[in-house]
C-alpha positions as a Markdown table, in Angstrom:
| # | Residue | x | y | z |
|---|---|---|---|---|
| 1 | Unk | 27.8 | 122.9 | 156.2 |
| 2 | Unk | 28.4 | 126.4 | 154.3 |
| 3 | Unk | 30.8 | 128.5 | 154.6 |
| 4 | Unk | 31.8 | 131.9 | 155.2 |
| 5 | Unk | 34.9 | 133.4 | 153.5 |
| 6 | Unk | 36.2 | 137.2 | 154.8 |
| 7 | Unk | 38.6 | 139.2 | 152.7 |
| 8 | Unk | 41.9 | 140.0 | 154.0 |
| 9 | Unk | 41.0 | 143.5 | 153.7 |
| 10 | Unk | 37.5 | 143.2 | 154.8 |
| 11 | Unk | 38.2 | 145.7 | 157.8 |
| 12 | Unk | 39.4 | 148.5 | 155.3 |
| 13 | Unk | 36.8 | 147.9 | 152.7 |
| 14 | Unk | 35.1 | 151.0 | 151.2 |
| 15 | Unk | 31.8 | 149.7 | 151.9 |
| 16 | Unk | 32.8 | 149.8 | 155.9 |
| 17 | Unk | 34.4 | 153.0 | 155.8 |
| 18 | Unk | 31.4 | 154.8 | 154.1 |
| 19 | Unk | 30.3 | 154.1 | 158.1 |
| 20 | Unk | 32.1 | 157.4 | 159.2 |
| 21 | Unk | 30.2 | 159.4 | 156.7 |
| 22 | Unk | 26.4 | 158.7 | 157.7 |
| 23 | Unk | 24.9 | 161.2 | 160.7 |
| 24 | Unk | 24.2 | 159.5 | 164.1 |
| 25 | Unk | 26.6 | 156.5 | 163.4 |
| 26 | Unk | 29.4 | 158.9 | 165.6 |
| 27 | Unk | 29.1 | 156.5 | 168.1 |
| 28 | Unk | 29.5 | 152.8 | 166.1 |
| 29 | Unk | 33.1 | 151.6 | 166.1 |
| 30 | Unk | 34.5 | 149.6 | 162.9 |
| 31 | Unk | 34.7 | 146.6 | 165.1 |
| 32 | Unk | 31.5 | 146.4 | 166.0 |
| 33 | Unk | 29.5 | 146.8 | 162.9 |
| 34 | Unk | 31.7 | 144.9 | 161.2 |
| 35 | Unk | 31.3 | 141.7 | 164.5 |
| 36 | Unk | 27.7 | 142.4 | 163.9 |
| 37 | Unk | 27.4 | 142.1 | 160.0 |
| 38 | Unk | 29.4 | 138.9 | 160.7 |
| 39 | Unk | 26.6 | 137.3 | 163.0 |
| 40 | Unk | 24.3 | 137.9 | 160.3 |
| 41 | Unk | 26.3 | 136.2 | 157.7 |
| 42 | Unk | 27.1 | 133.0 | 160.1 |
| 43 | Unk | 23.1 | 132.8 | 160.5 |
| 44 | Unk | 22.8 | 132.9 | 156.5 |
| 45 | Unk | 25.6 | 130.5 | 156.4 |
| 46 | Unk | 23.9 | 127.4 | 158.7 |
| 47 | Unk | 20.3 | 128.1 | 157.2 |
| 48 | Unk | 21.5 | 128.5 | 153.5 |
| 49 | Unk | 19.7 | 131.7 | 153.2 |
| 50 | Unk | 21.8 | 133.0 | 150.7 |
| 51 | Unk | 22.2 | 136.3 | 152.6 |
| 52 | Unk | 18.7 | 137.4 | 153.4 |
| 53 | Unk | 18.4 | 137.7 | 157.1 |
| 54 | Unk | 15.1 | 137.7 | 159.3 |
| 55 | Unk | 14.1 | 140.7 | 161.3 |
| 56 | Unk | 14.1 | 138.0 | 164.8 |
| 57 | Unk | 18.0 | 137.4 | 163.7 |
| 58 | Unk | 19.0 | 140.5 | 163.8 |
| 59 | Unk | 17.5 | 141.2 | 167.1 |
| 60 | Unk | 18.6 | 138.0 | 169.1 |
| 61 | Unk | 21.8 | 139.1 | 170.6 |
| 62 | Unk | 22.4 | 142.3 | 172.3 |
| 63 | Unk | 19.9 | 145.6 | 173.2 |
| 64 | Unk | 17.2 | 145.3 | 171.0 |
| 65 | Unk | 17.6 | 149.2 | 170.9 |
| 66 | Unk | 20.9 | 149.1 | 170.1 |
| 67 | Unk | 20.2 | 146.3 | 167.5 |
| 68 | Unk | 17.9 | 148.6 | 166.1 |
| 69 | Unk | 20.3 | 151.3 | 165.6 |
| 70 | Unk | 23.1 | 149.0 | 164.2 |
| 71 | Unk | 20.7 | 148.2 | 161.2 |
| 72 | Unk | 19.6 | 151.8 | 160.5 |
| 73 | Unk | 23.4 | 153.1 | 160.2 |
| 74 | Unk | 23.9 | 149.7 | 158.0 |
| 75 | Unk | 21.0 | 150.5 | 155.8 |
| 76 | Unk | 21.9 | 154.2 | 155.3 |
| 77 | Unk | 25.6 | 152.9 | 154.6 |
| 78 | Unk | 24.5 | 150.0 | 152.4 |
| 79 | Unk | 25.7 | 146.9 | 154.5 |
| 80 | Unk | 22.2 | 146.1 | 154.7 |
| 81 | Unk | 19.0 | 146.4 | 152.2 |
| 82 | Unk | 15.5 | 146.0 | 153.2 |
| 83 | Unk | 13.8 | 143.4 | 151.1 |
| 84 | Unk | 10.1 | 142.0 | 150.9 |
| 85 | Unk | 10.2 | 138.4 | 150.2 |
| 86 | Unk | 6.9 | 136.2 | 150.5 |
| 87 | Unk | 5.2 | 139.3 | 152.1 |
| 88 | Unk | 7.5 | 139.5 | 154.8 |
| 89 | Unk | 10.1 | 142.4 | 155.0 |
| 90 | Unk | 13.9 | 141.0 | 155.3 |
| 91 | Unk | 17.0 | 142.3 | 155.5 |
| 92 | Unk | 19.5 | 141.2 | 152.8 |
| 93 | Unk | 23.3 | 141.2 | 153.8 |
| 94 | Unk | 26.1 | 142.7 | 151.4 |
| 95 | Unk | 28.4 | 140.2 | 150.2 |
| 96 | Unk | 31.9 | 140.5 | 148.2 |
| 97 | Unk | 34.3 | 138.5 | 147.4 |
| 98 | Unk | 36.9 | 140.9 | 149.2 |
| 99 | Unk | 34.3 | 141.8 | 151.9 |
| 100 | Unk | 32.3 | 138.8 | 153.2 |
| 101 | Unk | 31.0 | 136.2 | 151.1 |
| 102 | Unk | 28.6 | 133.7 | 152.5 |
| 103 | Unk | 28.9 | 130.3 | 149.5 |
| 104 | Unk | 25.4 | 130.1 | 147.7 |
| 105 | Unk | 22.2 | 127.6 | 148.6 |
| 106 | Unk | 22.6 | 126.1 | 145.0 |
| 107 | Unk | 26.7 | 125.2 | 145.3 |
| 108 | Unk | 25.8 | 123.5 | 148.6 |
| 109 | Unk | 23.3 | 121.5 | 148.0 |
| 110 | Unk | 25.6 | 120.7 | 144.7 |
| 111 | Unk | 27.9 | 119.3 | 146.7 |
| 112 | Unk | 26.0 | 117.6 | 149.0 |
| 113 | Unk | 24.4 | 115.6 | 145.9 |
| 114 | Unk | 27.7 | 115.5 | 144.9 |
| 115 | Unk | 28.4 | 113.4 | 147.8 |
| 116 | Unk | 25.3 | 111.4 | 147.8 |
| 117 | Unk | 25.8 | 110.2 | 144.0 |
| 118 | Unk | 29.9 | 109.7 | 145.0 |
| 119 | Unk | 28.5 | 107.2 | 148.3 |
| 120 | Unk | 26.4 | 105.3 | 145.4 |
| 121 | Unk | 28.4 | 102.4 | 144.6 |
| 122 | Unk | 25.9 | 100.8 | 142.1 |
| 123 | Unk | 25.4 | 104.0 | 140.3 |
| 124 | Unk | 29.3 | 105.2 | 140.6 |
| 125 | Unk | 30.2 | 101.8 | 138.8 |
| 126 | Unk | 28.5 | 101.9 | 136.2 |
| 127 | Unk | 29.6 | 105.4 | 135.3 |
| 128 | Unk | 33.0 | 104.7 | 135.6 |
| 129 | Unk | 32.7 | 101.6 | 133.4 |
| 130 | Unk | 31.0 | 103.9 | 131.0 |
| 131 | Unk | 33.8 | 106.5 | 131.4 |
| 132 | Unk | 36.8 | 105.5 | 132.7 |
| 133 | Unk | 39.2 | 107.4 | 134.8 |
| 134 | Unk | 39.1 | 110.4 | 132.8 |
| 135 | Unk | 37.2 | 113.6 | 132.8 |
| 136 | Unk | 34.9 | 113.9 | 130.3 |
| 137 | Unk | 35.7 | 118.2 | 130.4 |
| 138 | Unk | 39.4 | 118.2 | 129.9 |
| 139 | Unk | 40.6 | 114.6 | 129.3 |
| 140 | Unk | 42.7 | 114.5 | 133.0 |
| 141 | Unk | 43.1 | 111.1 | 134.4 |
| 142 | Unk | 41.3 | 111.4 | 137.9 |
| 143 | Unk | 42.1 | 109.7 | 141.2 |
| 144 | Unk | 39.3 | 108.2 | 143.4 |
| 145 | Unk | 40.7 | 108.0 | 146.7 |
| 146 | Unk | 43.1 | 110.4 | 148.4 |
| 147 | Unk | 42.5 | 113.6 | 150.0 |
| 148 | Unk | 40.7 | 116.9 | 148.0 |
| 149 | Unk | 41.9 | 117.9 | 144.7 |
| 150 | Unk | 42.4 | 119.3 | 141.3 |
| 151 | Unk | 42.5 | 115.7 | 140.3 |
| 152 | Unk | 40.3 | 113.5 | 142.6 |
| 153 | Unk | 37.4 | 112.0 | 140.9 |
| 154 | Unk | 33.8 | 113.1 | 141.2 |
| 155 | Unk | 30.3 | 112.4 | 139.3 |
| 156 | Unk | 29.0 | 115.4 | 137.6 |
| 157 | Unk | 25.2 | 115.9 | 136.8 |
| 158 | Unk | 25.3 | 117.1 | 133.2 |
| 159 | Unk | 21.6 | 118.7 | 134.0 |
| 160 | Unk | 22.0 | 120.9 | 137.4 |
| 161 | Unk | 18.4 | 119.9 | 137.9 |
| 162 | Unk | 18.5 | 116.3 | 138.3 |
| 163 | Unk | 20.9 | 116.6 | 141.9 |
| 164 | Unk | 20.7 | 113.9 | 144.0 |
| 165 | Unk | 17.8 | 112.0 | 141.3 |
| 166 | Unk | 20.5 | 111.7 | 138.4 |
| 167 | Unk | 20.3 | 108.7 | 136.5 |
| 168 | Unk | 23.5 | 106.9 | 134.9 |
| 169 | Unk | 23.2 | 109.0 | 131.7 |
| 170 | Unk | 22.7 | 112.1 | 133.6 |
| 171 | Unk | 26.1 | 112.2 | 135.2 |
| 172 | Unk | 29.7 | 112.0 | 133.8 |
| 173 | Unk | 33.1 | 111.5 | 135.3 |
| 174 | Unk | 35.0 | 115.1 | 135.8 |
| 175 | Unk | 37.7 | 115.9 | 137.9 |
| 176 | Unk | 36.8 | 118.1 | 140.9 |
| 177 | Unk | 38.9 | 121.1 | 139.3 |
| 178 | Unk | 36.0 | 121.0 | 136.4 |
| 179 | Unk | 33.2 | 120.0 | 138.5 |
| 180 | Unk | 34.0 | 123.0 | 140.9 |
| 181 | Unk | 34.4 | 125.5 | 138.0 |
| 182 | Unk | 31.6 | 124.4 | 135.8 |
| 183 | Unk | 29.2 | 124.7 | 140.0 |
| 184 | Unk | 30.2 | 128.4 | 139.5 |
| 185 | Unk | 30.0 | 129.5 | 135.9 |
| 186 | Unk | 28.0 | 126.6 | 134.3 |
| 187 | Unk | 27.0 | 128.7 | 130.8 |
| 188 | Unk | 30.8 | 129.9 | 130.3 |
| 189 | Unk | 32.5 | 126.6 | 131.3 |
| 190 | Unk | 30.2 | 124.4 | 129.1 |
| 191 | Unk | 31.1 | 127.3 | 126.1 |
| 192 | Unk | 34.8 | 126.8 | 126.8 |
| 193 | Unk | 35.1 | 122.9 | 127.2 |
| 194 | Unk | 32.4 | 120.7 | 125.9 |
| 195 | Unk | 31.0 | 117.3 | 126.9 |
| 196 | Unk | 33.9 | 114.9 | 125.3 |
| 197 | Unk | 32.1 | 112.1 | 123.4 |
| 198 | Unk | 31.9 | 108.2 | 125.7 |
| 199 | Unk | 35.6 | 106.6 | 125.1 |
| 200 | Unk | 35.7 | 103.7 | 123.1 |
| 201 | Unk | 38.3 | 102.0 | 125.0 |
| 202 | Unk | 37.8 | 103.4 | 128.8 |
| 203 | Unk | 41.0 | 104.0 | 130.7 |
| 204 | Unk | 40.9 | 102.2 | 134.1 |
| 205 | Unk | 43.6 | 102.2 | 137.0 |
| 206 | Unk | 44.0 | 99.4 | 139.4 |
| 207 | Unk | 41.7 | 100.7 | 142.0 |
| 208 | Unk | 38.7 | 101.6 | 138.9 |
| 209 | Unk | 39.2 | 98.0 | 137.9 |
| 210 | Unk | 39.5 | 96.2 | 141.5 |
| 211 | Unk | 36.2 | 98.5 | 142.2 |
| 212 | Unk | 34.4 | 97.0 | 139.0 |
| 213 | Unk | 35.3 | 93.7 | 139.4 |
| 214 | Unk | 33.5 | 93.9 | 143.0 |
| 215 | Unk | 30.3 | 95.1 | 141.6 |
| 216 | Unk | 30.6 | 92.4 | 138.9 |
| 217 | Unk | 32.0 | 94.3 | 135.5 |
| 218 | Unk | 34.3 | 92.4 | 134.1 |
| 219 | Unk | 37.9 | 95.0 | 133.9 |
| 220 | Unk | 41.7 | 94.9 | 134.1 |
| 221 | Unk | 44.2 | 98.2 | 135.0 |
| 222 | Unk | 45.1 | 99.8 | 131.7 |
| 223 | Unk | 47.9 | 101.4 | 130.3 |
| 224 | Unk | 48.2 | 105.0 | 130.8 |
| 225 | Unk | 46.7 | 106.7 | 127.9 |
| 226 | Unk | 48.8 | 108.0 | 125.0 |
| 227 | Unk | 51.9 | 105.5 | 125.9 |
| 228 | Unk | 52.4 | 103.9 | 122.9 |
| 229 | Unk | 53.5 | 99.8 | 124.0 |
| 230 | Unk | 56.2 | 98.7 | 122.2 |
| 231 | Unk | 56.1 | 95.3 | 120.2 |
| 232 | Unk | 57.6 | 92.2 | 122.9 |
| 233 | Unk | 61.7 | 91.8 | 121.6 |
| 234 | Unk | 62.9 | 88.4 | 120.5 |
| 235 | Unk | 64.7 | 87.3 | 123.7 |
| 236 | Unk | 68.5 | 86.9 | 123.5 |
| 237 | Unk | 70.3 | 83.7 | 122.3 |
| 238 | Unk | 71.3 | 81.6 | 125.1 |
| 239 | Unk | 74.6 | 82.3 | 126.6 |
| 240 | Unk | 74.4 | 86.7 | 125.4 |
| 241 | Unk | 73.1 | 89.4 | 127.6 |
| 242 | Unk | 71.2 | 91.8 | 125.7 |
| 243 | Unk | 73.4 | 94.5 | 124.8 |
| 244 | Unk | 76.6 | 93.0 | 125.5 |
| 245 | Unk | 77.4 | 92.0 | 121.7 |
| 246 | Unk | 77.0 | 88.3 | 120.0 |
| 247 | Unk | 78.6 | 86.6 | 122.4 |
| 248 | Unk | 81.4 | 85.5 | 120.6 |
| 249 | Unk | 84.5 | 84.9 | 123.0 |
| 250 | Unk | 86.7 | 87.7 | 124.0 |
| 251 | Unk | 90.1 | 87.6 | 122.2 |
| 252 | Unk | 92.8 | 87.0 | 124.9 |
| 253 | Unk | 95.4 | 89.4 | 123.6 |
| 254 | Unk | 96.0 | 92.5 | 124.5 |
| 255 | Unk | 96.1 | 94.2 | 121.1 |
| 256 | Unk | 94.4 | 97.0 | 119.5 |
| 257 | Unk | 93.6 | 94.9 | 116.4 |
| 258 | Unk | 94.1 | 92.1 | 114.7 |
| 259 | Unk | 94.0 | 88.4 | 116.3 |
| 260 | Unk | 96.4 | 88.0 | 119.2 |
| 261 | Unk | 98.8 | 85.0 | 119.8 |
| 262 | Unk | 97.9 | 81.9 | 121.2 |
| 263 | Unk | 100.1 | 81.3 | 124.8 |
| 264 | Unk | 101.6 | 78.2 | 125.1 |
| 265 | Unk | 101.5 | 76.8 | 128.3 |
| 266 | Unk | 103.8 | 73.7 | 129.1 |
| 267 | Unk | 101.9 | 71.3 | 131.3 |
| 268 | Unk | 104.8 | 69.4 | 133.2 |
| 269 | Unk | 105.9 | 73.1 | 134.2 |
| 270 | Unk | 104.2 | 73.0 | 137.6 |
| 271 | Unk | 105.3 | 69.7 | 138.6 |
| 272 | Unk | 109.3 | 70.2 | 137.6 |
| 273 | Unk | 108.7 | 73.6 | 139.9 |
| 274 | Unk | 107.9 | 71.9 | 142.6 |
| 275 | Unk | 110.2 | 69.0 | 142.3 |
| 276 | Unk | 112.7 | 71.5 | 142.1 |
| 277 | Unk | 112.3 | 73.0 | 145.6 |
| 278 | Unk | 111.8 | 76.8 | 146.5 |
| 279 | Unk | 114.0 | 79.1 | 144.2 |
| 280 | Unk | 116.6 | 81.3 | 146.0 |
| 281 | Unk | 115.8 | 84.8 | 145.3 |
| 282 | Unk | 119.3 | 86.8 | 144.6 |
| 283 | Unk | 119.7 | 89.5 | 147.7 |
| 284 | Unk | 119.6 | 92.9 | 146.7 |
| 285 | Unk | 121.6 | 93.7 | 150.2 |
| 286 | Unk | 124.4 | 91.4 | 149.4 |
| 287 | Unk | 128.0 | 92.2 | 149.7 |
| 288 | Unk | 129.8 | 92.6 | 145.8 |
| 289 | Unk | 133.3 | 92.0 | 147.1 |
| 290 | Unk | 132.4 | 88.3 | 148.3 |
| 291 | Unk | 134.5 | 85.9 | 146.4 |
| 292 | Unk | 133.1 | 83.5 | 144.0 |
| 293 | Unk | 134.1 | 80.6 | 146.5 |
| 294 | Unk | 131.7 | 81.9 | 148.7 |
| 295 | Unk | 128.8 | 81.7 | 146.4 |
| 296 | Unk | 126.4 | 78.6 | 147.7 |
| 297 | Unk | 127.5 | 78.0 | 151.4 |
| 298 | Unk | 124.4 | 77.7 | 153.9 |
| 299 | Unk | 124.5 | 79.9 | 156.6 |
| 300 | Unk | 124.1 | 78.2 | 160.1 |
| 301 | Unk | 123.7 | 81.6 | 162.3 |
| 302 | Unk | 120.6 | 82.8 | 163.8 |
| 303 | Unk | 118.7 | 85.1 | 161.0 |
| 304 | Unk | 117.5 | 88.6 | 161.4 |
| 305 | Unk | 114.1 | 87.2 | 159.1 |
| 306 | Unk | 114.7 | 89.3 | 156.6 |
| 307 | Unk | 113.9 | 87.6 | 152.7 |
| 308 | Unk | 117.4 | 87.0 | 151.2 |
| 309 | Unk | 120.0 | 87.1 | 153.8 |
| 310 | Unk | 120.7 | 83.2 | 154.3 |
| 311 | Unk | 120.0 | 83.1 | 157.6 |
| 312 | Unk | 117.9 | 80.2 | 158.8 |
| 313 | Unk | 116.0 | 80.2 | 162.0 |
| 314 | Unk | 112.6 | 82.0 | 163.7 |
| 315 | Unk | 112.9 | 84.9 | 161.9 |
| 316 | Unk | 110.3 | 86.5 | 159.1 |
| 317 | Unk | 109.8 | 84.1 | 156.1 |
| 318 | Unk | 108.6 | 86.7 | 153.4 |
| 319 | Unk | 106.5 | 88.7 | 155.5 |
| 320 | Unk | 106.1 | 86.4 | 158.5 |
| 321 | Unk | 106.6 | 88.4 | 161.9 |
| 322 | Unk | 109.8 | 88.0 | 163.6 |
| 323 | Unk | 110.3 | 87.0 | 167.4 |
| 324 | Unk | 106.7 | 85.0 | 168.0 |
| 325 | Unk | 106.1 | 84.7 | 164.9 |
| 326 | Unk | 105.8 | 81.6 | 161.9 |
| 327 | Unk | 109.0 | 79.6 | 162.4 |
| 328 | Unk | 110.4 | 79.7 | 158.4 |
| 329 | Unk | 112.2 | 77.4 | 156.8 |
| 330 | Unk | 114.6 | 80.1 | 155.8 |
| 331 | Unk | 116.5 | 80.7 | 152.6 |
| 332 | Unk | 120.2 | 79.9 | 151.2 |
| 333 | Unk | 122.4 | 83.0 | 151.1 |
| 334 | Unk | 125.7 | 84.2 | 151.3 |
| 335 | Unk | 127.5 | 84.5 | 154.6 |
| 336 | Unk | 128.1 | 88.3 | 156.1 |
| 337 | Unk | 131.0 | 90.1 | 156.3 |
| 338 | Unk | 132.1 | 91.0 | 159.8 |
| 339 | Unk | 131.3 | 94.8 | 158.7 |
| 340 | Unk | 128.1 | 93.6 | 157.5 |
| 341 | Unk | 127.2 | 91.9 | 161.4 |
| 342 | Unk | 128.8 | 95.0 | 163.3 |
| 343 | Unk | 126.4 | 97.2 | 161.1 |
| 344 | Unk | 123.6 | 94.9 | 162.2 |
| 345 | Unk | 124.6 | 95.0 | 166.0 |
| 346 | Unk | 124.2 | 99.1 | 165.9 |
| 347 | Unk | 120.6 | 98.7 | 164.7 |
| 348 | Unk | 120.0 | 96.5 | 167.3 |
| 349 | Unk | 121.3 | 98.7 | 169.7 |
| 350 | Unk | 119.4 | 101.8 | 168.0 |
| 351 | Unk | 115.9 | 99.5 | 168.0 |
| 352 | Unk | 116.5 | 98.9 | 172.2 |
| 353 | Unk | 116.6 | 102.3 | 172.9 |
């Protein structure tokens, strides 16, 4: 189906407003030559009559009277010519790209060859095997399935001619942004961007070589043209991650440079540490006035839990929970002072409240 394509200015166009100056036309609105003129160009549209209109046409709708008088203002105005084509007198519509523009018999039935040759799938394979998936205009790499684009793929006829009888030689692959331009300026597109030569190494994508392969050409996806492919690297020796260095062993030390020192480590040291028992840890709450006979006496009384004070019972063991908590084994210590327990009982008293 054509179609038709109105200006955004079409209702200010000179050609319309030359209406007011023609005699008798006092009583013809804007709107309604301007509806009328577009009733004409509809018609031309479905019957591809490139803008010339039939005298029945014209008169179909409305007072044939009035009808009458719409085309003698249009005439005198120039929206409309009278035309003698095959002996019979027409009217011919005025068309503009900023006015209205009804699309031409010859880029319709170019499309709908276009079409036809596109729904081919004996004749579209073998021109892509010839071709590729690039435009033999500008070089683009076209797409074949996907909605309307600069870049979907199409099948050109090289000789206008030949649409819809085209053989394999007498079409190309172009991208629709090509095929469309060269449809309306053939002589000046084929000036400005020649026929490219056939490719000697055709590019194909997955879906070109999928489609091939179903109509028995034998193809694979290629790489994009114009990416170089690098030479395959030697893989890495066993044991190094590529990039990470030789995969020598990290030194140990904690040096700038220079090898660092080997550590030691004593093997029995474990076992003599646990043979030993747990280590007392000295108390950093402990009284300094105790007296060195008071060093190393156990503690019997009920603990707080608290690491370091000596007191054994259900209290914290490190960071065990007091009260319901882990019952620890609890840790040697030196006894408290009796200001050392009064102190304790006013936290107490502090922590009921």
């Amino acid at each position: 189906m054509a179609w038709v394509r109105v200006g955004d200015e079409a209702l200010s166009h000179p050609k319309l407003m030359g209406l007011y100056d023609v005699e008798g036309a006092e009583d013809i609105s804007i709107i309604e030559m301007f509806g009328f003129l577009m009733a004409l160009a509809t018609y031309s549209a479905k019957h591809l009559t490139d803008g010339i209109i039939e005298r029945g046409a014209a008169f179909r709708d409305g007072d044939r009277s009035r009808s009458a008088h719409l085309i003698d203002v249009a005439v005198v105005a120039g929206l409309l010519t009278w035309v003698e084509v095959e002996g019979k007198r027409k009217l011919r519509l005025f068309t503009d790209e900023e006015f209205i523009h009804v699309q031409p018999r010859e880029e319709v039935m170019r499309r709908r060859a276009r079409s036809r040759e596109n729904r081919d799938p004996n004749k579209k394979a073998a021109v892509i095997f010839r071709d590729g998936d690039q435009c033999r205009y500008c070089g683009k790499v076209v797409r074949w399935t996907g909605p309307t684009g600069y870049n979907l793929g199409t099948l050109d006829h090289v000789d206008p001619d030949s649409l819809g009888d085209a053989s394999v030689d007498g079409l190309v692959v172009a991208c629709h942004e090509c095929n469309s331009s060269r449809g309306h300026a053939r002589e000046s597109f084929d000036a400005a961007s020649p026929l490219r030569p056939v490719p000697t190494a055709p590019y194909y994508g997955v879906w070109s070589a999928e489609f091939l392969t179903r109509y028995g050409y034998e193809a694979a996806p290629s790489v994009d043209p114009g990416t170089p492919v690098d030479p395959a690297s030697e893989p890495p020796a066993r044991g190094v991650l590529p990039g990470r260095g030789s995969g020598e062993p990290v030194d140990p030390g904690r040096g700038s440079s220079g090898p660092a020192e080997a550590v030691v480590r004593d093997p029995g040291a474990s076992e003599r540490r646990a043979s030993e028992g747990p280590r007392i840890r000295p108390s950093s709450d402990s009284s300094p006035n105790l007296s060195p006979t008071s060093k190393g006496i156990r503690s019997n009384t009920l603990g707080s839990g608290r690491d370091g004070t000596g007191r054994a019972g259900q209290g914290r063991a490190g960071t065990g929970q007091a009260g319901k908590g882990q019952a620890g084994k609890g840790q040697a210590g030196h006894p408290r002072s009796p200001q050392q327990q009064q102190s304790s009982k006013r936290n107490r008293r502090r922590r009921r409240r």
